[in-house]
Steps between C-alpha positions, in 0.01 A plus 500: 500500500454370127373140593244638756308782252280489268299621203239614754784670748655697228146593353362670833858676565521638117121574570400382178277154364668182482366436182676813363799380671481131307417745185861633542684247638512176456550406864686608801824385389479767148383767770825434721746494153356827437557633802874415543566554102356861580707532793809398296428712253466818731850393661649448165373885418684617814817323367512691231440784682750497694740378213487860373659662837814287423751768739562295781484124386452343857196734549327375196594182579353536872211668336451221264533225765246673746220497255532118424463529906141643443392158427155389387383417825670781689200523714468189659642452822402143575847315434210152376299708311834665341643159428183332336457879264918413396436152487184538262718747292730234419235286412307743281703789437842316472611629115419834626702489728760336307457788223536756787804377693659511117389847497691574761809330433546646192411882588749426765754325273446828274526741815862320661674517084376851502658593811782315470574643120495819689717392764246515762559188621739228469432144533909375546461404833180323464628302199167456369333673182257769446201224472645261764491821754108574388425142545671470817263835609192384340527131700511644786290758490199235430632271733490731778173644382333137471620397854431806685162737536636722768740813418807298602493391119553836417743586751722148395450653139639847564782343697574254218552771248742703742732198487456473096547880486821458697597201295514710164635824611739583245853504571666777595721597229804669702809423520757502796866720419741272673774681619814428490712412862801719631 
């Protein structure tokens, strides 16, 4: 994890001189921000990216949500070594993530008025707004993600936006001919 490497660690694995490394960086805690800040900005790329293929709003959405499941430390499996690497991200890295949960919420806010200007969704039944709904998504999503390193995070995730596509389905707009009785 974060607490147990150091200068010398990340020097022999980046096969390069630790002086070079204190050159660039002014310790191991600037070399971890710039690895999740990179990371967020390669996710917030692929939110735009997927922004563009706005046909089928729930598939962007799912789209959107599965990359902020590719988190930082995808790789470790070690449930300890997980915890410490998102508990020394809050530490160091906290107004990053801050600025990227914002991120989200708002390209989601911009998605759900989108789709619901163009009738793709509806949120009546929910009786929320356009930004509550994105908020609601993007709370869980990192909850989930923070609390889970397996792939049952991202099968809770894909579940959770069936329900939320089912929620905002829009209403069927037909109408019933009552006939009259003999």
């Amino acid at each position: 994890g974060f607490n147990t490497t150091s200068i010398s660690m990340i020097s022999r694995y980046a096969d390069t001189s630790r002086v070079t490394i204190h050159k660039l960086f002014e310790g191991k805690e600037d070399i971890f921000r710039q690895v999740v800040e990179q990371h967020f900005h390669r996710t917030q790329e692929k939110v735009k990216q997927y922004r563009v293929e706005l046909n089928n709003i729930w598939q962007v959405v799912e789209n959107i949500v599965m990359a902020l499941g590719q988190p930082v430390f995808q790789d470790i499996k070690d449930r300890e070594v997980h915890q410490d690497l998102v508990r020394s991200c809050l530490l160091y890295a906290e107004d990053l993530s801050q600025l990227q949960r914002q991120f989200v919420r708002e390209n989601l806010t911009e998605l759900f008025s989108l789709a619901q200007s163009n009738k793709q969704i509806s949120l009546e039944h929910l009786d929320m707004s356009c930004e509550e709904l994105a908020e609601s998504i993007e709370t869980t999503v990192y909850g989930l993600l923070h609390s889970n390193i397996d792939l049952q995070a991202h099968y809770a995730l894909q579940q959770m936006l069936k329900v939320f596509q089912a929620a905002t389905r829009p209403c069927e707009q037909t109408s019933v001919a009552i006939k009259p009785r003999r």
